[in-house]
Every structure is written in C-alpha cells, then in structure tokens.
C-alpha positions as CSV (number, residue, x, y, z in Angstrom):
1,X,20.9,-76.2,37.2
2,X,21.9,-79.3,35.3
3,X,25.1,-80.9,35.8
4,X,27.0,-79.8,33.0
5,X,25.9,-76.1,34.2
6,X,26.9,-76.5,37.8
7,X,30.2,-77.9,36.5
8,X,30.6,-74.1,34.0
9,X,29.6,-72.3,37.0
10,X,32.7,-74.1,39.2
11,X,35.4,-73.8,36.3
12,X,34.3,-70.2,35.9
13,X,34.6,-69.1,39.3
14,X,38.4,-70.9,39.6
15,X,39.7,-69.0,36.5
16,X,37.9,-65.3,38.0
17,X,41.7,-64.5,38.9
18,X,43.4,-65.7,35.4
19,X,40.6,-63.6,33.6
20,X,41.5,-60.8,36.1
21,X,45.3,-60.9,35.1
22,X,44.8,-61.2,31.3
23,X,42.7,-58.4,30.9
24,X,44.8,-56.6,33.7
25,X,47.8,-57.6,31.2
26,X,45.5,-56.2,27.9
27,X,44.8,-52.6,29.6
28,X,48.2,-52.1,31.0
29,X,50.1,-53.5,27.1
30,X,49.9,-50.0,25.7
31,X,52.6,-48.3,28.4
32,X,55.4,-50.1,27.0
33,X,54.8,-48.4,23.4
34,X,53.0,-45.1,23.8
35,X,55.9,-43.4,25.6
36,X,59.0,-45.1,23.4
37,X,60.2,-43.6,20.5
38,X,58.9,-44.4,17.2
39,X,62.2,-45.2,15.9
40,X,63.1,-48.1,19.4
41,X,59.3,-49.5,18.7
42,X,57.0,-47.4,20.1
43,X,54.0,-46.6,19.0
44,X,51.7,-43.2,20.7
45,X,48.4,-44.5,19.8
46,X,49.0,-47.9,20.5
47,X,46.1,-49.7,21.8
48,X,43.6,-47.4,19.5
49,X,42.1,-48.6,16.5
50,X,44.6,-50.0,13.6
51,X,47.1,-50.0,16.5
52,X,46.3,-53.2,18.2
53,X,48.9,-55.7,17.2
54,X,50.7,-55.5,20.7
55,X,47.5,-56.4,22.8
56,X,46.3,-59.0,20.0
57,X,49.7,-61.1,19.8
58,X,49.5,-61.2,23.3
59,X,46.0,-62.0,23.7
60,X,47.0,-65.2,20.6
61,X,50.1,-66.6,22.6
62,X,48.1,-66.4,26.0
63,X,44.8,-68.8,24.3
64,X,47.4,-71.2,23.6
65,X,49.2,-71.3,27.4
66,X,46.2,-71.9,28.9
67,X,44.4,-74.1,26.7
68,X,42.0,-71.8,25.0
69,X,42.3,-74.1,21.9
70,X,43.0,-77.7,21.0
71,X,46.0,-77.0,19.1
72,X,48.1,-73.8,18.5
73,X,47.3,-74.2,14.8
74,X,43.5,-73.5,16.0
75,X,44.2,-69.5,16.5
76,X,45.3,-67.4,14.4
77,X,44.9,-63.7,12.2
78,X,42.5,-63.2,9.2
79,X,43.6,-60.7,6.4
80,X,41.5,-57.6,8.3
81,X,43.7,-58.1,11.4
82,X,41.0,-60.4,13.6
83,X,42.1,-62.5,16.1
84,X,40.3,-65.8,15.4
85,X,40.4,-69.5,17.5
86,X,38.5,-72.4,16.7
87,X,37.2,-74.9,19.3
88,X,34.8,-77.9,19.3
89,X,34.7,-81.5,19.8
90,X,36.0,-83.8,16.8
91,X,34.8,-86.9,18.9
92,X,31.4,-86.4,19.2
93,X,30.6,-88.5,15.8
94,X,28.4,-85.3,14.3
95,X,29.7,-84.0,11.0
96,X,31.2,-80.5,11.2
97,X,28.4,-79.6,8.6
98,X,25.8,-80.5,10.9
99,X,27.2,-78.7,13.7
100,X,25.5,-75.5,14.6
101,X,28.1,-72.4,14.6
102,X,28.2,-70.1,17.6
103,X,30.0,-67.0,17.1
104,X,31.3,-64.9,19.9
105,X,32.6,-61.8,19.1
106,X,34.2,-58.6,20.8
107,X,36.4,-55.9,19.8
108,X,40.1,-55.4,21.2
109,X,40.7,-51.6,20.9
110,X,39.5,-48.7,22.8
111,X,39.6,-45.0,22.6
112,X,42.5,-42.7,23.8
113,X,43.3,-43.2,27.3
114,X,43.8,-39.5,28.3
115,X,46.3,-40.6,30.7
116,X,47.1,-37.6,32.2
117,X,43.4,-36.7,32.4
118,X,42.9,-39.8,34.7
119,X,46.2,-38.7,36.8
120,X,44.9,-35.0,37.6
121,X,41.2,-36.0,38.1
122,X,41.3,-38.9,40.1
123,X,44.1,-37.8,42.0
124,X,47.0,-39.6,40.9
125,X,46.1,-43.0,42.4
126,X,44.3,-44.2,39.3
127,X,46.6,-44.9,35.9
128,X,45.0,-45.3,32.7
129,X,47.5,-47.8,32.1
130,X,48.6,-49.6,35.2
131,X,45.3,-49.3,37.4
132,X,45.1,-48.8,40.8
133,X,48.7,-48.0,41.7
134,X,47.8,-45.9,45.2
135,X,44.5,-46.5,47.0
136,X,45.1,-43.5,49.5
137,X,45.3,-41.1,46.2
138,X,42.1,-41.8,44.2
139,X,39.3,-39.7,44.9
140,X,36.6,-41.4,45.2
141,X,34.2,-39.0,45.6
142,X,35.2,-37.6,42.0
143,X,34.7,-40.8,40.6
144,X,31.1,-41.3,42.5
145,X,30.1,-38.2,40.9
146,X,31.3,-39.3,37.6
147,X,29.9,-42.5,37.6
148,X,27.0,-42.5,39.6
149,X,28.3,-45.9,42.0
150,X,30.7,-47.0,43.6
151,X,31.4,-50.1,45.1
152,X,31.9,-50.0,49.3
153,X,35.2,-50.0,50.9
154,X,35.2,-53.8,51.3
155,X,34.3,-54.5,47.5
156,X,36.9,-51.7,45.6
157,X,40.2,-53.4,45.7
158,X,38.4,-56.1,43.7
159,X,37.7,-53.4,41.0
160,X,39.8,-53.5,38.2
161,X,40.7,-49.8,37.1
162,X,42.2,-48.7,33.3
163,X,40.7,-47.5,30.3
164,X,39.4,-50.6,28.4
165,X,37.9,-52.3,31.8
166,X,34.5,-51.3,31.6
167,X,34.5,-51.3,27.8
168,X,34.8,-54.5,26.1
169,X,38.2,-55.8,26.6
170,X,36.6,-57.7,29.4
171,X,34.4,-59.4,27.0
172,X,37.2,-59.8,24.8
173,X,38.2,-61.9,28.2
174,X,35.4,-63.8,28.7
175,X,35.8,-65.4,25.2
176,X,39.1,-66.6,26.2
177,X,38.1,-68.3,29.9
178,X,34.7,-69.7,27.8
179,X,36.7,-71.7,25.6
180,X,39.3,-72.6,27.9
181,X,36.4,-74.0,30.0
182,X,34.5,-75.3,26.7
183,X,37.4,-77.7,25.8
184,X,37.9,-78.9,29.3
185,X,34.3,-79.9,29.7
186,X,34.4,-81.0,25.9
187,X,34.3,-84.7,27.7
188,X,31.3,-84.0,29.4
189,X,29.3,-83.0,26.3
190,X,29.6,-79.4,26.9
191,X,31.1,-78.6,23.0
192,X,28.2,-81.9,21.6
193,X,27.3,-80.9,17.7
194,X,28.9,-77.5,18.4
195,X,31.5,-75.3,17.0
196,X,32.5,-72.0,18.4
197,X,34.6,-69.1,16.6
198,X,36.0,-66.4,18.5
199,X,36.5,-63.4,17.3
200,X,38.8,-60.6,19.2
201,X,38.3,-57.8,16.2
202,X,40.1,-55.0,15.1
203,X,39.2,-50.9,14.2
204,X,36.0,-51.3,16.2
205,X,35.5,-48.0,17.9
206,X,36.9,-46.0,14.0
207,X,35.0,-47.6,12.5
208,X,31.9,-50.0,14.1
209,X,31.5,-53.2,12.8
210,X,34.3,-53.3,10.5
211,X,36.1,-56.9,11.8
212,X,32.7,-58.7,11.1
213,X,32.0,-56.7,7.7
214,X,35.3,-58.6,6.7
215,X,33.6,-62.1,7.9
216,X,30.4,-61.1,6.0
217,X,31.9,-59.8,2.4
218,X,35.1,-61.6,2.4
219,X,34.7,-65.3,4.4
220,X,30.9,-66.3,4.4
221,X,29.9,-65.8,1.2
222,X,30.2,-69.4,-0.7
223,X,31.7,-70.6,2.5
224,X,30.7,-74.3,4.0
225,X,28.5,-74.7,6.3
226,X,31.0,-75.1,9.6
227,X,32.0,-71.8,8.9
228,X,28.3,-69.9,8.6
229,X,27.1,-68.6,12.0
230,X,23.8,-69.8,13.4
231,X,24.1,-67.6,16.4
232,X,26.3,-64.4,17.2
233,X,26.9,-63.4,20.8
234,X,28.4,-59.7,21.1
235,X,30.4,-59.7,24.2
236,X,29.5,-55.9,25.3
237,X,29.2,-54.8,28.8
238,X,25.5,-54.6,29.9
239,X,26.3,-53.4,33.8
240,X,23.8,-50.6,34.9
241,X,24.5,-49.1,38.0
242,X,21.0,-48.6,38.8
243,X,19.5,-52.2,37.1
244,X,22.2,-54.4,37.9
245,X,25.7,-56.0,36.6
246,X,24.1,-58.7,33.6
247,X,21.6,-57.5,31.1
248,X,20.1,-58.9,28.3
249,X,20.1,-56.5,25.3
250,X,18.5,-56.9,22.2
251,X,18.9,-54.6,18.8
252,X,21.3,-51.3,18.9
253,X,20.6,-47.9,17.3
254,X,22.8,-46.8,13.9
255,X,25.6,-44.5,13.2
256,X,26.9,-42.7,10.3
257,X,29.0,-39.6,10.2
258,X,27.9,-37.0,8.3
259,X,30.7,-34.5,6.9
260,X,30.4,-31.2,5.1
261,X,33.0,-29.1,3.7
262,X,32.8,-25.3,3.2
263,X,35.0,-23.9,0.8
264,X,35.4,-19.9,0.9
265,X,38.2,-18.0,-0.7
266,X,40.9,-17.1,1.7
267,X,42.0,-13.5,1.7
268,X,43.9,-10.8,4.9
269,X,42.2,-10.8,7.7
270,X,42.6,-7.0,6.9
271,X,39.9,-7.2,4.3
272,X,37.8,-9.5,5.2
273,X,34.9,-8.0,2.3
274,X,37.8,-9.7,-0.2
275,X,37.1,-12.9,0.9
276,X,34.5,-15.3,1.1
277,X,34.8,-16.6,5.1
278,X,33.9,-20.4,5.4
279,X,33.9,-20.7,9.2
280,X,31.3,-17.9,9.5
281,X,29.1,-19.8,7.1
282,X,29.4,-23.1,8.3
283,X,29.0,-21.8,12.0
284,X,26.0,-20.8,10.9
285,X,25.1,-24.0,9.8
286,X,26.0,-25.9,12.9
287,X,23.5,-23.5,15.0
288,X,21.0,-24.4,12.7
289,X,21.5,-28.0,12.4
290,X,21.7,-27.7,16.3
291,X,18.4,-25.8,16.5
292,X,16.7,-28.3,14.2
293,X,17.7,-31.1,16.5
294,X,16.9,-29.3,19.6
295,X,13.1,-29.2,18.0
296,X,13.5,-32.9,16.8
297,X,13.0,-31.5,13.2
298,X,13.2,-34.8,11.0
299,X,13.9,-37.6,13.6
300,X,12.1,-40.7,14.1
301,X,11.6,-41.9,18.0
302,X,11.4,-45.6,18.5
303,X,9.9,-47.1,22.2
304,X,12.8,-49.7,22.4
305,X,16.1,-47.7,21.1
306,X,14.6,-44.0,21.7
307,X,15.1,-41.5,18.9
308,X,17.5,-40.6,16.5
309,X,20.4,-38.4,17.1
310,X,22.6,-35.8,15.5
311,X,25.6,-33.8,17.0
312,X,28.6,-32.4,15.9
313,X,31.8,-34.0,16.4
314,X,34.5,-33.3,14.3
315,X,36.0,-30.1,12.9
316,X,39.3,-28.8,10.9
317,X,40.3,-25.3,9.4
318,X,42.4,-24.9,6.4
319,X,44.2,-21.6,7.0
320,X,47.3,-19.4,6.0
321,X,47.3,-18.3,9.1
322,X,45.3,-16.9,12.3
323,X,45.1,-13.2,10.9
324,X,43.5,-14.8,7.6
325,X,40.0,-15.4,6.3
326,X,40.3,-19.3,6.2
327,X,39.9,-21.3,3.0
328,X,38.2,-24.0,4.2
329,X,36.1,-25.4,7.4
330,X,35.5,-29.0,7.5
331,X,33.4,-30.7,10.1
332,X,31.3,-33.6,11.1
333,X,28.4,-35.1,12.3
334,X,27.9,-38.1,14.4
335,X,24.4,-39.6,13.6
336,X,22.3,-42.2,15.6
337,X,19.7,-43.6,13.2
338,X,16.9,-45.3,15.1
339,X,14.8,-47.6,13.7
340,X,12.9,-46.5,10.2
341,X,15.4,-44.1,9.6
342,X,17.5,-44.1,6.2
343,X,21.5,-42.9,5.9
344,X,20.9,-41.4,2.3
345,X,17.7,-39.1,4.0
346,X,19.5,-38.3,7.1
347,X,22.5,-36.9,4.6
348,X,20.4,-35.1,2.5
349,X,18.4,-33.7,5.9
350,X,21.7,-31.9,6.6
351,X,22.0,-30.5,2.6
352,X,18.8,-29.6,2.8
353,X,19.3,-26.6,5.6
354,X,18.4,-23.1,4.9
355,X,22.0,-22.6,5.7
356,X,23.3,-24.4,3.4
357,X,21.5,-22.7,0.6
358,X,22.2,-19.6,2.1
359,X,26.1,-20.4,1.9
360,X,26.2,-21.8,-2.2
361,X,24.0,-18.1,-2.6
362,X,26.5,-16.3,-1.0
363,X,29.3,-18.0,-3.8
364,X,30.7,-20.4,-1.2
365,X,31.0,-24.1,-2.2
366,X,29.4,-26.7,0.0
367,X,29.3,-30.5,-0.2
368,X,27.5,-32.9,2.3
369,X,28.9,-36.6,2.3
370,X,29.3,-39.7,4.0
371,X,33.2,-39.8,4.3
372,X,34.7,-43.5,3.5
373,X,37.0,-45.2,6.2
374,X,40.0,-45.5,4.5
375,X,42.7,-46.1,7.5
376,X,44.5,-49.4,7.3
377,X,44.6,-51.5,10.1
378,X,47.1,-53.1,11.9
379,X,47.6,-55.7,9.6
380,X,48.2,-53.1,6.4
381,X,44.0,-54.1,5.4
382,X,42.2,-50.9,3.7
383,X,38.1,-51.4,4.5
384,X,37.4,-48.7,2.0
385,X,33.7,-48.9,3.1
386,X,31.4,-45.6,3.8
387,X,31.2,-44.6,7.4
388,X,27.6,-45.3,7.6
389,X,26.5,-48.2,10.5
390,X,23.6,-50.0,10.6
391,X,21.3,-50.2,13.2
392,X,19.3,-53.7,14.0
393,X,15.9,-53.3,16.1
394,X,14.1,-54.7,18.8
395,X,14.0,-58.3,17.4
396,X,11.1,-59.7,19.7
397,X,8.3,-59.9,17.4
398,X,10.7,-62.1,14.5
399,X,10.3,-66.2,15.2
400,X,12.8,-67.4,17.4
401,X,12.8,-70.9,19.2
402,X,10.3,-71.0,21.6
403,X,12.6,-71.7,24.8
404,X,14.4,-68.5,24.0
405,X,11.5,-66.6,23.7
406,X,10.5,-68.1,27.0
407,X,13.9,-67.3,28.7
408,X,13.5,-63.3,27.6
409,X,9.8,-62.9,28.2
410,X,10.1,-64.1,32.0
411,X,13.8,-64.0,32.9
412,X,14.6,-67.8,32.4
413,X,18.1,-67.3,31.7
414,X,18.0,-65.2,35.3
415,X,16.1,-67.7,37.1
416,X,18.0,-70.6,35.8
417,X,21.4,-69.9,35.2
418,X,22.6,-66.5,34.7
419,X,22.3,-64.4,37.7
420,X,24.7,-61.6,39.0
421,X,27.0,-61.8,41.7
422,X,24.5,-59.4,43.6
423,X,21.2,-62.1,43.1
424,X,19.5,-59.5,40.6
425,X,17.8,-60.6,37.1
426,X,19.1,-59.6,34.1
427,X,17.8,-56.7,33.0
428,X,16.1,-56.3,29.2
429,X,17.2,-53.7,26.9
430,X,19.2,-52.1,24.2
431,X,22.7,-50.5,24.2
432,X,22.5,-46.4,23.6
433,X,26.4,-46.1,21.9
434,X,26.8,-48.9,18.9
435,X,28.3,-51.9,18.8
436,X,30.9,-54.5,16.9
437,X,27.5,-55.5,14.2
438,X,27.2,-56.0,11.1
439,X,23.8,-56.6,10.0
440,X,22.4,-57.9,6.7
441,X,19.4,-57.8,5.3
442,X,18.3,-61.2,3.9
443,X,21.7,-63.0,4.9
444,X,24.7,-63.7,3.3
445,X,25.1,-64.3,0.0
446,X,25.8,-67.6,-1.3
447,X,26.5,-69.2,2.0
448,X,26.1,-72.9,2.6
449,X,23.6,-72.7,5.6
C-alpha cells in the first residue's frame, strides 16, 4: 500500500459510522410521507421511482455539511431529476481539459417496501423503514432461510436492516464518504489531473438506465471535454454469501418488456358463445410462451452472463364486470437478453407464437410491442424512451491499460488494496438482475474527448 492509499484506508474507516447514519437516514426518509395524507404532504410511494425528491434533497444538503464538495454551488439537480456534485483539485496546475473524468454512479430509488410483509415475516422486530427496532422479535431463522447467511450473534447488531440496504442506496453512500475523503486528501495528490462526477440517479428500477440516458442524449453530446467520462464506476452491491462481500463484475445481461394486448368483444358471462373471450386466448399464449422457454426455444446462452430469459410479469383486465366476458387482457414480459441477442427478434419471437395466430384466426385482435416509459419523474422530466435495456458483455477481450488487465486477471486490486473485511479476494463476475447503464455503441456523439 502506498501512502496515499494507507491514508484512504484510515479516513474510510473513521467515517464507517457517518456512512452508517446517512444511509440509515436514506432507508428510514420514506416513513414520514408514505403514511400522511396526500393533501398534509404525503406521498404513499415515496421512495419508489419518480418519487425520490425527499431522500435526494436530503442526500444534496448532507454532501454539503460534511464536505462532500468544495462549495455548495458544486451539487446540484439536472433537468431528469439527478443528483449531481463536482469535486477535483483546481490547484494542481493541469487544465480541466486534460483532466481525465471519473464517473461514479448509483441509483437512489428502490422497489416497494412491503412493509407489513417485513413486520409479519420477520416477526415484527425488523421495519422496512426504521430497521432493527427489536432484536428479541426478528426471526432469524426465517431470514437464514431466506437469505442463505447470516451473520453470528456477535456481528448482527452491526447489520443495517431496511429495504434499500442491500440494494444500492449503500452505494449511493459510498459516493458521498469517497468524495468527502477525495477533497480532504486533495492536498496530498489524491484528486492530481482528476475530476470526479457523482451521480445519485433517479427512475432506476422503472426504468434501468434512464438517469445516465439523460447524461448521454441530453449533456455529452458537443459537451467539453471535463465533462466526457473516461471511466464510469457503477456503485452496485457485489456481496455473495457464498464468494464473499467485494466482487469485481464486469458486463450485465439486457432487459426489455415485452407487452401484448388481446382484444375480444365483451359480452354476459351468460353467453359466453356471444363473445369473443380475451383472457382465455391470451392464457393460452402465456402457457405457450412458458413452454417455449421451459425448452429454451429461441434463446441464446452466453458462458459469462448465462442465457437469455423470458417471464411474465405484468397483467390487467378490462372488464364490465366479474360475471362478463372481458374486453380486454393485457400483459407483460420481462426479458433478459444475453449477449448476441436482438430486442426487435426477441419481440417478434413472442408474435411469432402459434397462439398468437391462433387468437387473430379466431377474430380476436392481438398486438405485441415494446411499451415506452412515459412516467415523469420527480422533477416533472418525461423520458419518452422504449422500455428496451441494453445489455454490455464480458468486456475482457477489448484493449484496456495493461495494469488493469493485470489487476483482473490475478486479483491485484485484492492483493493490493481492495480486500474485504473477512481477508477474501474479490470475486470476478457479472450481475444476474440489470443495472443503472447506458451503453452506446461507438460513443457519444459529438463529444469533445
């Protein structure tokens, strides 16, 4: 370890308990809005995508207490609803345009908490919200059995419970203490012919990768070169409770959703024959779609990321009523592209069922489509883009600088710097469930580096 590194390693442990309390303060934000009414400032699905605003102002006063930033003029909101700070060093005599841009980036919402959920299954010592409130009432043998590990008695009342804390608030975290530690050690060369942007990004799990599809479409393109990324760290979680708690991962499968509508013609569920039934036919398209994946029929399998996914995951029935042939049944699929696989053919894989033929035959319209993301977020910003996520591969075989290549091929980073707390290399992989990416083929257009 050099210097400088022993020096990160110090500051980082002394703040462990300030990053503890902010992200304690990020999971536990959302109780004082989900349960007031709308109408005193509450909000029910505050803390979810395009409901962030709460944990995000709080997150953008907090960099400035603590010194996350030079100046409070150094953090602030982009159009989409980002949370963005700034630092580097302006006295290290290197011209912003030569400085080489780090990007760290992480997303600030998560799904729905299911509070009660937690209360009746853990045992009602666990909150969604507040944490651990009673020791004596969580279950730990539920949540071994859930989880696979747990930590020993002596290690869980350093565990920080609530939904969010295993996902990538902590990350979210990190970024803050990082640049807090950054600028304090800015004297000691630590931020030398660097600038860092940190993104806290909005909409993430709605709608994957939208915060940085903002960055790519709307800020980098013509933008100078300070503000063009030559590196982009995603902040995810890479625990495993079998491998260890730090991983390196590398590449992440794809996601698009996949919806088709079946329109029937609604009649009395007294005579059914008058009617053309749209849940019937689309259920049996579902089994079939479900067979078809069962078989692998028309996925691609990749050694690093595994294979390509399909499942259903969405569903809602336009009906007069529950004693009526339904007008129409709409539902979804969630599909994991893995590498070599294309959106359009993976769409038209779905149109392309028997079933679906079989359904237009019978007089029934059917339409297969990749539905566009067209919630605002929390700052009023429509994406407007289709729900269709790109995957990146296994990026091992594209140049890179040698010492990197070194550090992944025989655990540099590990041996040198970047152990966990329980002495165990990081382990090498890729993340199953997507992540806050955008990736671009060929780079961005018309930017400066």
């Amino acid at each position: 370890m050099s210097d400088l590194d022993q020096r990160v390693a110090a500051l980082a442990a002394r703040d462990l308990p300030l990053a503890r309390s902010i992200l304690a303060e990020c999971i536990r934000i959302p109780a004082d809005h989900v349960d007031r009414p709308v109408d005193q400032g509450g909000d029910p699905r505050c803390g979810l995508s395009n409901h962030e605003g709460p944990r995000l102002e709080y997150l953008a006063r907090t960099i400035v207490e603590i010194g996350a930033v030079r100046d409070a003029g150094d953090v602030g909101f982009d159009a989409y609803g980002n949370l963005v700070w700034t630092v580097s060093d302006p006295d290290d005599g290197i011209d912003p345009a030569d400085k080489k841009v780090v990007y760290l980036d992480g997303h600030s919402d998560t799904v729905k908490a299911l509070r009660d959920a937690w209360r009746d299954k853990i045992g009602g010592g666990v909150d969604a919200y507040d944490g651990l409130v009673d020791a004596s009432r969580m279950d730990q043998g539920f949540l071994r059995r859930e989880l696979g590990w747990l930590p020993g008695e002596e290690e869980l009342g350093h565990v920080l419970f609530g939904r969010g804390s295993a996902d990538q608030l902590g990350g979210v975290v990190a970024e803050v203490v990082a640049t807090r530690i950054l600028l304090e050690l800015a004297p000691e060369g630590a931020l030398r012919g660097v600038i860092v942007r940190a993104y806290a990004t909005a909409a993430e799990e709605d709608n994957d990768g939208a915060g940085p599809m903002h960055v790519m479409q709307q800020v980098l393109p013509g933008a100078p070169a300070e503000l063009v990324p030559d590196v982009v760290i995603l902040t995810e979680g890479t625990g495993d409770s079998r491998k260890g708690a730090l991983g390196i991962y590398r590449g992440q499968r794809g996601r698009m959703q996949i919806e088709v509508a079946v329109v029937g013609r609604s009649c009395h569920g007294s005579m059914p024959w008058e009617g053309l039934n749209p849940l019937e036919w689309g259920a049996r398209i579902l089994v079939e779609a479900t067979a078809r994946y069962d078989a692998r029929q028309g996925f691609l399998d990749d050694a690093f990321l595994g294979h390509g996914t399909r499942t259903a995951s969405w569903a809602v029935l336009d009906s007069p009523s529950d004693c009526a042939v339904p007008d129409t049944f709409t539902f979804r699929f969630d599909r994991r592209l893995t590498v070599g696989e294309d959106p359009e053919e993976a769409r038209a894989a779905v149109e392309a069922l028997p079933a679906v033929a079989a359904a237009r035959a019978a007089g029934l319209g059917v339409s297969v489509t990749v539905p566009v993301y067209d919630q605002p977020t929390w700052r009023g910003y429509v994406p407007g883009n289709p729900q269709i996520y790109h995957g990146l591969g296994d990026p091992r075989g594209a140049p890179r600088h040698p010492g990197r290549g070194r550090d992944l091929r025989e655990g540099g980073l590990a041996r040198d710097r970047g152990r966990s707390a329980d002495g165990r290399a990081p382990a090498q992989g890729g993340p199953r469930r997507s992540v806050d990416l955008q990736h671009r083929r060929g780079g961005v257009p018309g930017a400066a580096r």
